[in-house]
N, C-alpha and C positions, 0 to 999 in steps of 0.2 A: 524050356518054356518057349513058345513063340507069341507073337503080337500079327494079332489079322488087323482086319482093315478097321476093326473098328476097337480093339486092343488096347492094353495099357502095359507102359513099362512096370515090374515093378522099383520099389523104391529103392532096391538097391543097383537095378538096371541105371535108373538114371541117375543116381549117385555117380557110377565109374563113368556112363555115357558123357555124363555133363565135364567130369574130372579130364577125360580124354580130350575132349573138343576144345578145353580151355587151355591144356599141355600143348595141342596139336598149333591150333589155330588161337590162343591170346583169347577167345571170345567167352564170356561170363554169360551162362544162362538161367534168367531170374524163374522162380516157383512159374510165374505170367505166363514166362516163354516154353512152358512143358509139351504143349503141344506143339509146338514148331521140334522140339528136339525129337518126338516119336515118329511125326513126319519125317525128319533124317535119317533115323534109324529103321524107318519102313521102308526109303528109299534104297538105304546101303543093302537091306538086308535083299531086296528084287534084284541091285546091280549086280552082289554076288555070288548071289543063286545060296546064301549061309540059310540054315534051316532054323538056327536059334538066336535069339540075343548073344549068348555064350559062343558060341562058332562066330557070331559076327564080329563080340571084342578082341577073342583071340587071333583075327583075321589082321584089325585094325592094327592091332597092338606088335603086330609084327614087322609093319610096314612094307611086305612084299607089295611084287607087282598088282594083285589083287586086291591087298588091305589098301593101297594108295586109291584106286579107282572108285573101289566103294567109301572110302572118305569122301572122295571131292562128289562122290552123290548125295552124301550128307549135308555136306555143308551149304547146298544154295537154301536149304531148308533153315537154316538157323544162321545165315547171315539178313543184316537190315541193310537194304539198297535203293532207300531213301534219296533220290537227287534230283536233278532238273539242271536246264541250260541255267550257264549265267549265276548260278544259286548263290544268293547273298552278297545282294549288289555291293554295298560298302569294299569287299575284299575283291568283288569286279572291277571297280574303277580302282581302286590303289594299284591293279595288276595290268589294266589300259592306262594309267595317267603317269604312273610313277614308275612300278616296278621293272616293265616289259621296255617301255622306251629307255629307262638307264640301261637296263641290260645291250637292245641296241646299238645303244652309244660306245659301252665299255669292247662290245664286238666289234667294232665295226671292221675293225683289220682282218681278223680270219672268215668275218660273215657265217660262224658259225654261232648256231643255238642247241643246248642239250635240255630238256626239261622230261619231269616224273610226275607222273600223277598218281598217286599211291593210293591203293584203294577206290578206284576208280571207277567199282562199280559197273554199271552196261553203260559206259562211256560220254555222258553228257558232260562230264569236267574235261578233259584233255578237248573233246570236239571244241566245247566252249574257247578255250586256249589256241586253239589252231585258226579259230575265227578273229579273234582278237589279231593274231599276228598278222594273220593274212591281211586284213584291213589298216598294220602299224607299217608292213614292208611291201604296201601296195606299189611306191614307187620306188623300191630297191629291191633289184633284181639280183639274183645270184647266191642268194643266200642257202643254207644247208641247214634245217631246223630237225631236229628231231625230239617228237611230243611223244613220251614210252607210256601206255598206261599199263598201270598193273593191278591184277584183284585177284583172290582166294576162290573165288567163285566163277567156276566155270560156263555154266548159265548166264551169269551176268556177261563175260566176257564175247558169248557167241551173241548174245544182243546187240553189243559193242561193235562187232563185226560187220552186222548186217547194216548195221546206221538208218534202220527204220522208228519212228518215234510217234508216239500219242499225244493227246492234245494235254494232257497233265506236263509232259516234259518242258511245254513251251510256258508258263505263267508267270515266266520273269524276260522272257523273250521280246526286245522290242519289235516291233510288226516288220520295219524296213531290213532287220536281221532273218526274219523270217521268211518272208520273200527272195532276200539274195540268195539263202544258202539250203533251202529247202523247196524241195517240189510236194505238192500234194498229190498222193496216189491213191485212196481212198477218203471217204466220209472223215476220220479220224486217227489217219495214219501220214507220217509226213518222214520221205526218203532225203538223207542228207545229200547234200553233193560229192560227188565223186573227188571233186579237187580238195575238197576238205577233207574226207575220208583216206585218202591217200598221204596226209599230213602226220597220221597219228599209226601206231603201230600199238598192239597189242600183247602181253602174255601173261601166262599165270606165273604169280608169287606169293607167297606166304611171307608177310611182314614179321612173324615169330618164327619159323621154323625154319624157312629157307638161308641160304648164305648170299649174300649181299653188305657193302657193293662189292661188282664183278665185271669187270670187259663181259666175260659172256652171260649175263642176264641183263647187260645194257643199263645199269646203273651206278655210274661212277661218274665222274669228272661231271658232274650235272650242274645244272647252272641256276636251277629254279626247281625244290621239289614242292608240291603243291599235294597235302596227306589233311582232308579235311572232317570230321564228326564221325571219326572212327576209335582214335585214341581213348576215349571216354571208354569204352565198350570193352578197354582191358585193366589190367593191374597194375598198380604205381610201375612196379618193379620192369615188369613189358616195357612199360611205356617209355623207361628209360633208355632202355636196351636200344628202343626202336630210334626214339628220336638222338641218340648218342649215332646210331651206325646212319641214317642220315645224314647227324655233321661230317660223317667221314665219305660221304657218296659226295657231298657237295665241293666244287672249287673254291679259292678263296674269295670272299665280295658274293659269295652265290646265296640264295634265298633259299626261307622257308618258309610256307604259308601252312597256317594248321586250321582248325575250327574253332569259332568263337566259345564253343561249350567245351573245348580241349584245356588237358590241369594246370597247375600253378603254374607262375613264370621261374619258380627255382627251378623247374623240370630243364628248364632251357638254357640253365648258366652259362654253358659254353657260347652261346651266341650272344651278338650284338641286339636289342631291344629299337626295332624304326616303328615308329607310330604312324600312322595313316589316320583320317577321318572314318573313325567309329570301326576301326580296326587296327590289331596291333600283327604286327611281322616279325622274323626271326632275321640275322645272318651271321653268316662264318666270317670272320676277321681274327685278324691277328691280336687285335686290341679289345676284343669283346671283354667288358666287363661282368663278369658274374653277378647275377641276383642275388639280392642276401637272401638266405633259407630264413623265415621264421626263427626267432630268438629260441622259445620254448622248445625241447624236446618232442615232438610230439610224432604218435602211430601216423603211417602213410592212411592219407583215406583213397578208398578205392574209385571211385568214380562221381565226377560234377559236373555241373552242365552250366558253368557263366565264364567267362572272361576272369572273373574272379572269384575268390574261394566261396563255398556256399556253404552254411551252418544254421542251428536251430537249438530253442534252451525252453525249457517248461514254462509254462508259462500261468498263470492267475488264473483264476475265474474268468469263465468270457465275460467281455466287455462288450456294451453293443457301440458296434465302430462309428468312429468320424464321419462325419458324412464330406466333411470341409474342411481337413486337415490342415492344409496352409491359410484357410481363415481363423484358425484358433485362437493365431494369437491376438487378435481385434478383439475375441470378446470381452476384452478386459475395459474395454472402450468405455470414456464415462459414459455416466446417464442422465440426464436432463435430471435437474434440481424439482422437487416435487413443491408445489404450490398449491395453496390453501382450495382452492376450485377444480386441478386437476389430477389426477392418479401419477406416479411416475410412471415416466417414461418407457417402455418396454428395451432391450437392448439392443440396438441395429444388429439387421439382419447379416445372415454372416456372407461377406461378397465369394464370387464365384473364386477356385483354385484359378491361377496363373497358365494353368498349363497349357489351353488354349487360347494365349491370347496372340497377339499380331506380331510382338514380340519373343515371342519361344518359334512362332510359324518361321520366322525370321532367319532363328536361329538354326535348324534343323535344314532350311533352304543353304544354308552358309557351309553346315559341315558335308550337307551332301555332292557341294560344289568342290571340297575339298580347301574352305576356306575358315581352317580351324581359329588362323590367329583374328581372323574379322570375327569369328561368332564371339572366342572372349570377351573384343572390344565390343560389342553389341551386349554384352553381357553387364562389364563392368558399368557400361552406360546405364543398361537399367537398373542397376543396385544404385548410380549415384542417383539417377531421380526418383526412384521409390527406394529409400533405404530400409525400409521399415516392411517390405513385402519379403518373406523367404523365401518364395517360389526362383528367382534368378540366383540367390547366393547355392541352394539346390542345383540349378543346373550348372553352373560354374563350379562346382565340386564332380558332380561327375565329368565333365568335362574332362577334368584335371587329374582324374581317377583312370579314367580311359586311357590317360597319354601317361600314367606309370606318376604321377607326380601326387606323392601320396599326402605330405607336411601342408602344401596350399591346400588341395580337398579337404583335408583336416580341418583347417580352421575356415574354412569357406562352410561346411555343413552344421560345423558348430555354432556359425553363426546364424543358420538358417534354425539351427533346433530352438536357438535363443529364442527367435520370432515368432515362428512356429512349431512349439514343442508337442501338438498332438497329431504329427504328420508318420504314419507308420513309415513309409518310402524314406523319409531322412534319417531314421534310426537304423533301418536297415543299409543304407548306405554306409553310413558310420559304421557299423559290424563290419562290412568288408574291407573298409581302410583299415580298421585298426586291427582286423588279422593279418592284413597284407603286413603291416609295420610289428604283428609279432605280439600284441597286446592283447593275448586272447582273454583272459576275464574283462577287460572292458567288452571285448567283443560279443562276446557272448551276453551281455549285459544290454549289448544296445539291441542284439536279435529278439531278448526277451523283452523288451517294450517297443520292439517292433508288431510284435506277435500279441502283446496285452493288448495295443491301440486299434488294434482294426484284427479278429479272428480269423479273420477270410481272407486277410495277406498272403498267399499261400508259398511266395517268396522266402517269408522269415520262417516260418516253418522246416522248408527244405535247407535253407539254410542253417538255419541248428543241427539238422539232421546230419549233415557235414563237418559242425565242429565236435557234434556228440561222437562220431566214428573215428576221427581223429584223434580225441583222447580215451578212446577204449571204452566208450560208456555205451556201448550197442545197445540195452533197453531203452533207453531216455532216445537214442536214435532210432530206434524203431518205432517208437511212438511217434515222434517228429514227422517219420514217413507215412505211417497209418496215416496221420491227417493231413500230410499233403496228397494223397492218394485222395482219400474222400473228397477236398474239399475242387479237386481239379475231376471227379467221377459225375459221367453226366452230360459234360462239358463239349461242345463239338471240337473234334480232333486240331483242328487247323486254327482255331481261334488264339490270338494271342496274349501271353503271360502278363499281367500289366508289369512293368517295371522291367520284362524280362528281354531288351532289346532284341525283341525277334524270335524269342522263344515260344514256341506251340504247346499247346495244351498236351498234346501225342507225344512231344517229344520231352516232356515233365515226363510224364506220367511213366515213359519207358525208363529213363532215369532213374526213377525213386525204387520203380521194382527192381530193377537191376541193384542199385543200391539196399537195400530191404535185404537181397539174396546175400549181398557182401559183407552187410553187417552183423547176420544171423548167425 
């Protein structure tokens, strides 16, 4: 059989294709992604010069000189190289305000630096990184930094090389960064500098397949490995492997930075747990306390995309949703006493959610400064002067949730459900504490009247969809995903998740399909 230009594999072609690319490179490709996989197999098969699908896998599967080459023509085809300068500011200033200046400090006698950017893509993480230093050891000379990027993908790494960049790479770029370290050379192309480009070094690595750490692939004794919204994209089992030979590339006291959509914190027991504002960090210590795994026995689930675990539970009849969920609980509000002359009273109208008020802006201003124990106290302020609003005992649970601190969240949300029991977001919050603590039938319990209260929460949906995978219930999980598919179809790609701290519509929807293929 061959595949022309406009071809299809057949099903049992991408059956082995897909099984190989997942053996080879850890990467999971969903029913979604079928065309990105023909494209690699159209690629491999021009790189070398194989006349059939069959002559290609036997090439692949053999890993000679040739089978290797026509891999890595495969692969920019069905890798995601999703990034940008600076991406995801919260885990950019923990790594200018915290991470990079201790590191500093802790060097200061050899004035060396070792850092990994894993997965890095056509280079806008490590450049990012080299800019920060450059700006922290603007007045300490002498120093020896080495910033290694690594990626699977050979395309992306010669982009990486040339340090030329489009106006998408800069939208988290502040202007005065922009100006120092980039020249413009065309309409919408912008060459990095030379002195920064000079900071960072380059090669390919295979985070499954290669051997690592190594003196000679330059990943050992490292001091900061920084591996971000790649993890998701493989299998528990990967992912441990990966983030295990990490804590052994790392020195002691040295860091890990992962992606906010990257899996449980069990995954990470061997490291110590350091919280940042609206980011959480890894490190290697001698004293690192293990995460406790979830009580229950339960099947690894394959890929999620929150900070914390995400699951889904069948749910009712539709309901048609709150419009005013933290105003609920007012309407119990009396009503004027009815008088012989006038009708009673209608029942006051329901006041606006919390969530825009002067005091939440407040609050968001405080963590972005990095000034988590002033947002509490701005917090606990507003519970004592409105005790009776849930909207502050709500964000004082996530708060609290964020920073791994599961017993207060606990009873902070419970109190908020007290106040306002028809807020879908606080049910759903509650489902993530109390899987994080191991109580999955409550959990699953509060997703399903997360999911009654507002149908279009597309949050608790996905999230059942994650505890249903977990306990081996793949129907009840696929349905979960059916309708967070649907209900995120449509939807412009970059728009964001409400509830989903920075989660994109795009970046749902690859998720769930990916997930969908896992569970099947």
């Amino acid at each position: 059989m061959s595949i022309g230009a406009g071809g299809t594999l057949s099903p049992q072609d991408q059956g082995r294709f897909r099984e190989l690319v997942r053996q080879r490179a850890g990467i999971e490709i969903p029913d979604a992604r079928l065309v990105d996989l023909e494209k690699g197999v159209r690629a491999a098969l021009e790189q070398s010069g194989a006349s059939s699908p069959d002559m290609l896998y036997d090439l692949l599967a053999e890993k000679g000189p040739r089978g290797i080459a026509a891999f890595e023509a495969m692969i920019p085809a069905v890798t995601i190289n999703e990034t940008h300068f600076f991406r995801n500011r919260p885990q950019m200033q923990a790594l200018q305000n915290e991470i990079l200046p201790e590191l500093i400090r802790a060097r200061s006698d050899t004035k060396r630096l070792r850092i990994w950017s894993a997965a890095c893509s056509s280079g806008e993480e490590p450049y990012s990184l080299a800019i920060l230093l450059d700006r922290l050891l603007r007045d300490k000379p002498g120093w020896d930094v080495l910033i290694h990027g690594t990626d699977i993908d050979h395309q992306a790494l010669a982009k990486a090389h040339e340090g030329m960049y489009g106006n998408w790479s800069f939208r988290e770029v502040p202007q005065d960064v922009k100006d120092e370290y980039f020249e413009q050379t065309d309409e919408h192309r912008y060459a990095l500098s030379p002195r920064i480009k000079s900071m960072v070094r380059f090669s390919r690595l295979n985070l499954v397949d290669d051997l690592y750490p190594t003196m000679e692939t330059q990943t050992d004794r490292m001091d900061l490995v920084i591996c971000r919204n790649v993890l998701i994209y493989f299998r528990e089992e990967t992912i441990r492997r990966i983030v295990d030979r990490f804590h052994e590339s790392l020195v002691d006291n040295g860091w890990l930075v992962v992606g906010h959509a990257e899996p449980s914190q069990e995954i990470f027991h061997r490291y110590s747990v350091k919280n940042f504002p609206g980011t959480i960090t890894y490190r290697k210590t001698k004293s690192a306390t293990p995460v406790p795994a979830p009580k229950p026995a339960l099947k690894p689930i394959e890929a999620r995309p929150l900070p914390k675990p995400v699951p889904r539970v069948e749910r009712p009849a539709p309901r048609k949703p709150v419009t005013n969920p933290f105003a609920a609980a007012k309407a119990k509000a009396a009503k004027p006493a009815p008088t012989p002359r006038k009708p009673a009273a209608p029942p006051a109208p329901p006041r606006p959610a919390l969530a825009t008020s002067a005091w939440n802006s407040n609050v968001d201003k405080l963590m972005q400064e990095g000034r988590a124990e002033d947002a509490v106290k701005t917090l606990e302020e507003s519970i004592a002067r409105t005790p009776m609003e849930p909207r502050p005992y709500y964000e004082l649970a996530k708060l609290h949730a964020s920073r791994l601190r599961w017993e207060p969240a606990l009873k902070l949300i419970d109190e908020s459900i007290a106040l306002g029991p028809l807020a879908p977001e606080s049910h759903y919050l509650r489902g993530l504490i109390k899987q994080e603590l191991g109580q999955i039938d409550e959990a699953s319990e509060a997703f399903r009247r997360s999911a009654f209260l507002d149908q279009n929460f597309v949050l608790a949906h996905f999230a059942s969809a994650g505890l249903f995978a977990r306990l081996g219930q793949s129907g009840r999980a696929q349905k979960a995903l059916e309708t967070t598919v649907q209900l995120l179809s449509g939807k412009p790609p970059g728009e964001l998740v409400p509830e989903g701290d920075g989660l994109t519509v795009e970046r749902l929807l690859d998720l769930a399909n990916l997930q969908r293929q896992l569970v099947a």
